[in-house]
N, C-alpha and C positions, 0 to 999 in steps of 0.2 A: 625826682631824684631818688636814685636807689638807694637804698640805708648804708650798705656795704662804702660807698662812695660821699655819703656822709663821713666816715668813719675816717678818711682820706684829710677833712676837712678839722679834726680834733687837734688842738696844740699837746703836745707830748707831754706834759704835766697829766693832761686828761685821759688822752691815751694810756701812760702808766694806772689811771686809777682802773677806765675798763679793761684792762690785760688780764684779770683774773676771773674775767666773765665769760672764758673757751670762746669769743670770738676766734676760733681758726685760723678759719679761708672765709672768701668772701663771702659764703654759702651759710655761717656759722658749723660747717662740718666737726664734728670731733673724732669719725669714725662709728661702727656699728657700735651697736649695745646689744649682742644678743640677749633675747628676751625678755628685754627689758620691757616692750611694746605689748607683748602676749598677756601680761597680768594688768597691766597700771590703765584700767579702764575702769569707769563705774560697772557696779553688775547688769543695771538694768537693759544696759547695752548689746549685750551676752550674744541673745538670740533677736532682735531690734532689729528696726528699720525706721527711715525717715521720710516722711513728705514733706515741700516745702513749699507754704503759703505766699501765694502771692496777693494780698490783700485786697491793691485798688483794683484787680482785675480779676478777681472770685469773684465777684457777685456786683449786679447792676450800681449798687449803693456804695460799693468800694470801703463796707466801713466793720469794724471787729462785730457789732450786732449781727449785720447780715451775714458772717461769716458761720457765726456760733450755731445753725441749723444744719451744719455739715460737719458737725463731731460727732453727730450719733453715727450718719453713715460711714464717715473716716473710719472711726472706731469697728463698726461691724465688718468692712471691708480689712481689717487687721493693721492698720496704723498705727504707729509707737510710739513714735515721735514728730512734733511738729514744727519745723522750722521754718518763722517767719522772717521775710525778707525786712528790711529796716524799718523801725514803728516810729522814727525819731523825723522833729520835723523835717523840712526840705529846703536850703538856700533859695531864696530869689534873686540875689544876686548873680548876672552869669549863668542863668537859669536854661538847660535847653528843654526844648518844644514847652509845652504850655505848664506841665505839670513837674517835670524835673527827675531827678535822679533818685532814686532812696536814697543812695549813696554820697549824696551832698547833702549831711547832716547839719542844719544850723542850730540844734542845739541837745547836747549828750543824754540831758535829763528829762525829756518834753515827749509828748505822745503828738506825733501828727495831728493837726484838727482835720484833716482829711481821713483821718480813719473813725475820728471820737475822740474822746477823752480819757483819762487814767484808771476810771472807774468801768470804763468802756472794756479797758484793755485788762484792772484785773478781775472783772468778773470773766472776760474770755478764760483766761488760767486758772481759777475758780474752778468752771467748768468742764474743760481741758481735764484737770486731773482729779473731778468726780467720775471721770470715764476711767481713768485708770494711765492718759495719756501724758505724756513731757511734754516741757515747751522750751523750744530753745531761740532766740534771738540772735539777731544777725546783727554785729556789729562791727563797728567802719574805724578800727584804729590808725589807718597808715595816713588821710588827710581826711580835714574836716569841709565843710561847706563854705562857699567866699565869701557867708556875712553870718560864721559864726559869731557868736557873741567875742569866743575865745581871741578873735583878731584884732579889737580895741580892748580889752580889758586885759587882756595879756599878747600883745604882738609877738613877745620873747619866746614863743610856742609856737613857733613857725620859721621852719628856712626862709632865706631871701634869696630872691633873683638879682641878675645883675644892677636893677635900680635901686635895691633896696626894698620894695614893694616883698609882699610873701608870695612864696614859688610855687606858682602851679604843680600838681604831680603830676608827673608824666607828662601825655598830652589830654588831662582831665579838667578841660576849663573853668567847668564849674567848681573846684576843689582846689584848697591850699593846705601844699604838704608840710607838715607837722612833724615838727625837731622834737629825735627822742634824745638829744642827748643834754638835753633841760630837766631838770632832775623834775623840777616843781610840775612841769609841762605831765610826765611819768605818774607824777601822785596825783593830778586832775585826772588822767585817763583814765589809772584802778579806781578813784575817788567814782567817777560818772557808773562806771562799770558794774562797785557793788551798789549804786544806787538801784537798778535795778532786781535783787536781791527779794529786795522789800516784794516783790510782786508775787514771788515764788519761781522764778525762773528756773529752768534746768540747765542750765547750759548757756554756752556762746559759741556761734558759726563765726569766725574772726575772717572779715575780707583783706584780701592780699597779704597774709599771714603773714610770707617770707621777706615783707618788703618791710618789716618791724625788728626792730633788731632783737636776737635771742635774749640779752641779757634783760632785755623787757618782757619779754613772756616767763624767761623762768622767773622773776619776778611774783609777777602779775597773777599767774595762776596758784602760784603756791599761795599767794596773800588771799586771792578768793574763794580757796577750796579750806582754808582757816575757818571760813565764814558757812562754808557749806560743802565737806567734804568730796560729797558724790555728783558734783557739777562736772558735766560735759563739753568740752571742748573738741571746735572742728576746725580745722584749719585748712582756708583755701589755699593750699598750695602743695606742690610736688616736690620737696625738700624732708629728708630724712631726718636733718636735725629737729625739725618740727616736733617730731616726735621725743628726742630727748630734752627737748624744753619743755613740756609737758600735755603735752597736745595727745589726745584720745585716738582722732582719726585725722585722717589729710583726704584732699581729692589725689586721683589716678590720671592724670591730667597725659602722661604720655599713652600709657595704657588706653585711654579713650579714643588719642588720635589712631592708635594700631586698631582699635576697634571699626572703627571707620575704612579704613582702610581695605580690611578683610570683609565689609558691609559691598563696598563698592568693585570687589574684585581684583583691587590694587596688589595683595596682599595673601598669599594663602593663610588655610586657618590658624595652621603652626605658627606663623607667625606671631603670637600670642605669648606663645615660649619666649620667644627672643624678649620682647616688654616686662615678662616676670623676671627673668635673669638680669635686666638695666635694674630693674626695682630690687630685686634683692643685693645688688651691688653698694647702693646708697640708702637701704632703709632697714633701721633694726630688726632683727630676726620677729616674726608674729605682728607687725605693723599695719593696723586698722586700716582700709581704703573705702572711703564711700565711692563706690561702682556707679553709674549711671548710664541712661541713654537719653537723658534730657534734664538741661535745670536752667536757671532764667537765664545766661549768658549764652548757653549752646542754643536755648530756643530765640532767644528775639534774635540775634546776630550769624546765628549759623542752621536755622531751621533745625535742629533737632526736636521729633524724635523723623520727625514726618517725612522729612527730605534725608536726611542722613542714615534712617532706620525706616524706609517706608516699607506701608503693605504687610506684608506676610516677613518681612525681614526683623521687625521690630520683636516679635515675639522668641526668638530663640538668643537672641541680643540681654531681650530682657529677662530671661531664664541665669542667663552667664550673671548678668549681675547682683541676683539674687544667691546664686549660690554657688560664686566663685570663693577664695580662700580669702579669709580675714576679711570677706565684704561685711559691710554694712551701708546696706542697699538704699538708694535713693530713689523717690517718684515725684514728678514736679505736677504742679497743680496744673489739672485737666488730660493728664495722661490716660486715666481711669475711661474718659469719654470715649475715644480720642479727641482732643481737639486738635487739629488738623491746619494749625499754621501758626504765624510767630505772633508774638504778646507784645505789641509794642510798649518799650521802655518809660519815653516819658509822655504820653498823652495817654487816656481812658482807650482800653481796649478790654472790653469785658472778653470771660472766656463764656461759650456757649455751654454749659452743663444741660444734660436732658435723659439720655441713654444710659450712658456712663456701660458701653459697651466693656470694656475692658477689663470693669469689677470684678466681675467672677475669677479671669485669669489673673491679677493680681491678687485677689483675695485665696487663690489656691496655693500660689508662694507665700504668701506672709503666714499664713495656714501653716503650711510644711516648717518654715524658717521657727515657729512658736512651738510646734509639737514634736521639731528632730531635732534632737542637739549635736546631731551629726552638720548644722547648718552654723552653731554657734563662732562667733568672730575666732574663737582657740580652738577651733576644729582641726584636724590636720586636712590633709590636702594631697593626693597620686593623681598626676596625672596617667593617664591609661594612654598604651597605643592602639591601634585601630585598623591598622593595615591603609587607611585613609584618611591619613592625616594633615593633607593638603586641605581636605575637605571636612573632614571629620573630630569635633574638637568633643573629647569625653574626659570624664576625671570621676572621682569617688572622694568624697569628703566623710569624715568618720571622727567618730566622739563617744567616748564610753561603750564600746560595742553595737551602734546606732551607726547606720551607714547611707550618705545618699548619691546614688548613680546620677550622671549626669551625660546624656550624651545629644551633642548639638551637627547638625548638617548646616555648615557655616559656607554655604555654597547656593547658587542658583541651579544646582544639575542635582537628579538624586545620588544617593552614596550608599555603599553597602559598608559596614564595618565589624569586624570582629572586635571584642573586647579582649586582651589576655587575660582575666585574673579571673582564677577560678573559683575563688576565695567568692565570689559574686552569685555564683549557682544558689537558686531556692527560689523562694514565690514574694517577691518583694512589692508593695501596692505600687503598680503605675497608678503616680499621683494626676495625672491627667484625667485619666479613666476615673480614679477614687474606687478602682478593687485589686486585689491580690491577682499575677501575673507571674504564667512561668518564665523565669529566665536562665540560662543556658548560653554562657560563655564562647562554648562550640559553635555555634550556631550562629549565622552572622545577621546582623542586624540592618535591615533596609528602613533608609529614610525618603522622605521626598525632599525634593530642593526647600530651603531652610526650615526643614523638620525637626522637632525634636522629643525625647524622652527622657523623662526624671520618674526615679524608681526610687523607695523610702524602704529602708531597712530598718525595722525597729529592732531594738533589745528583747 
């Protein structure tokens, strides 16, 4: 049951009390805030990027020790942030395949014993941030697992189905959706929340953000960044308001599907335009997007990066999302390799690591993204035209006099393209290359079919 449709279900005594919580429209819209999204992030985030750990399927052992031997390479490969998929145990209740869901938590405060234990998990952050790196955890506020503890010792913490029984969410069987409009229900959620706190945590990745009602996020976060100012918040979902409840970045969730689309020839490149103009319609001015071309739900459920970005296409794919406007770029665990097929969800599916062919070309964006602040989330943003703009998708992001060219062949045919901005002329390093490079606006630029060039302008 969607939150908004709760809301439906309030007797009007209760409804007057959340009236003054800018519930809207069903969406919690209030309208833009310009720039309000351009500052209200931690700094650390600036010039950042995320990978996100998939635990039982990193490493043969599935467990935070075995994991801990791939922070030094994370780290040298230019990783920033680590965001682990859910450390909390797993319902067996309603359990599917053998090993379950992260996402059916049976209990808020508890370390999976399928990863280790709490000592397990805080020497992993220990660790983590003698590297210099964050750690952010994924956590599952919208339902809990079907034999949380919370279901006998508080039922009152949970909608009912027409029996009476606690409602399934959605069609998540293994999951019972969780009433925020129980005040007590609210103070266990931040209660569970800054338990984790103690660990050193940096943050929280909040799954199905939008299906939480806002006046529990603006809550919620303000009560947690009390405790630790510079905590990072993600929020999985494509809703604007996200952002004026306090939420740092959202997923680009339309954006992605247009990305696809232009991957498979559905779609010319321009079409890209058309997805920033919906997004700038419904998201404050400067509004953080984690970009991606793969992360656990696009890979087990829809093949990504391999099927939806194969070949020689994934690389110009993945250049955009490193240094598209207000990104803060996402890598899912095993991208680095490649690995080359889906992660199954609930049963042991180790990823193959060995090569990790991919290193170097992600480690020369996370490179760029750390040493141009022209890459920075409050960079600004031109898009450029091309004379081939069917085919041809380019733009210039810039930050304190620091400029980075970006131009991508988002097509299977070669492209030739002219840049207009002349403002561009001088010897900028293609970053590909890693040396200085004449470039000359007049002069038109030939790619091959999905080619591309990133040029760094320093100060």
């Amino acid at each position: 049951m969607k939150w908004y449709t709760r809301l439906l279900l309030l007797s009007s005594a209760t409804a007057l009390v959340f009236s003054s919580c800018k519930l809207m429209n069903k969406d919690g819209d209030t309208g833009n805030n310009p720039g309000a999204a351009s500052t209200n992030f931690p700094s650390w985030i600036r010039q950042a990027n995320i990978y996100e750990v998939n635990v039982r399927q990193y490493t043969p052992e599935g467990t935070f020790k075995a994991f801990e031997p791939n922070l030094q390479r994370l780290k040298d490969m230019g990783v920033d942030i680590l965001w682990f998929m859910p450390i909390t145990p797993i319902s067996k209740v309603d359990r599917k395949g053998v090993l379950g869901s992260y996402y059916a938590v049976a209990d808020y405060k508890a370390i999976n014993p399928e990863f280790g234990n709490m000592d397990d998990w805080n020497n992993l952050v220990k660790k983590a941030h003698e590297l210099g790196l964050k750690v952010v955890i994924d956590w599952v506020p919208n339902h809990s697992g079907a034999d949380n503890h919370w279901l006998t010792d508080h039922p009152d913490f949970y909608n009912k189905d027409s029996s009476g029984k606690a409602a399934v969410a959605f069609d998540w069987s293994d999951t019972r959706d969780l009433n925020y409009w129980n005040p007590a229900m609210q103070d266990s959620m931040i209660d569970a929340m800054k338990f984790w706190l103690a660990s050193g945590i940096d943050g929280y990745r909040c799954d199905v953000a939008p299906e939480v009602p806002r006046m529990f996020w603006e809550r919620a976060i303000k009560e947690l960044k009390q405790s630790k100012p510079d905590l990072f918040f993600l929020g999985e979902g494509d809703k604007g308001w996200l952002h004026d409840a306090g939420f740092n970045a959202t997923y680009p969730w339309d954006f992605f599907a247009t990305m696809k689309k232009v991957a498979t020839g559905q779609r010319p490149a321009n079409s890209l335009d058309s997805a920033l103009m919906r997004q700038d319609e419904s998201f404050p001015v400067g509004a953080i997007r984690m970009y991606f071309t793969s992360n656990h739900d696009e890979n087990s459920w829809n093949k990504s990066d391999y099927a939806t970005f194969p070949g020689e296409k994934h690389a110009p794919f993945a250049v955009f999302t490193q240094t598209m406007r207000n990104s803060l770029p996402l890598i899912y665990s095993g991208q680095e390799e490649p690995f080359l097929d889906s992660i199954s969800f609930f049963y042991k599916d180790t990823i193959t690591f060995g090569k990790y062919q991919r290193a170097p070309f992600y480690k020369t964006l996370l490179s760029l993204r750390h040493n141009n602040p022209a890459l920075a989330v409050d960079a600004s943003f031109k898009k450029l035209k091309t004379g081939a703009d069917d085919k041809v998708y380019a733009y210039v992001r810039e930050k304190d006099g620091n400029k980075v060219l970006v131009i991508l062949n988002l097509s299977g045919s070669e492209a030739e393209a002219k840049i207009d901005d002349t403002s561009l002329k001088g010897q900028p390093e293609n970053v590909f290359l890693g040396k200085p490079e004449n470039f000359d606006p007049a002069v038109p630029v030939k790619l091959s079919a999905w080619g591309y060039l990133v040029y760094s302008y320093k100060k």
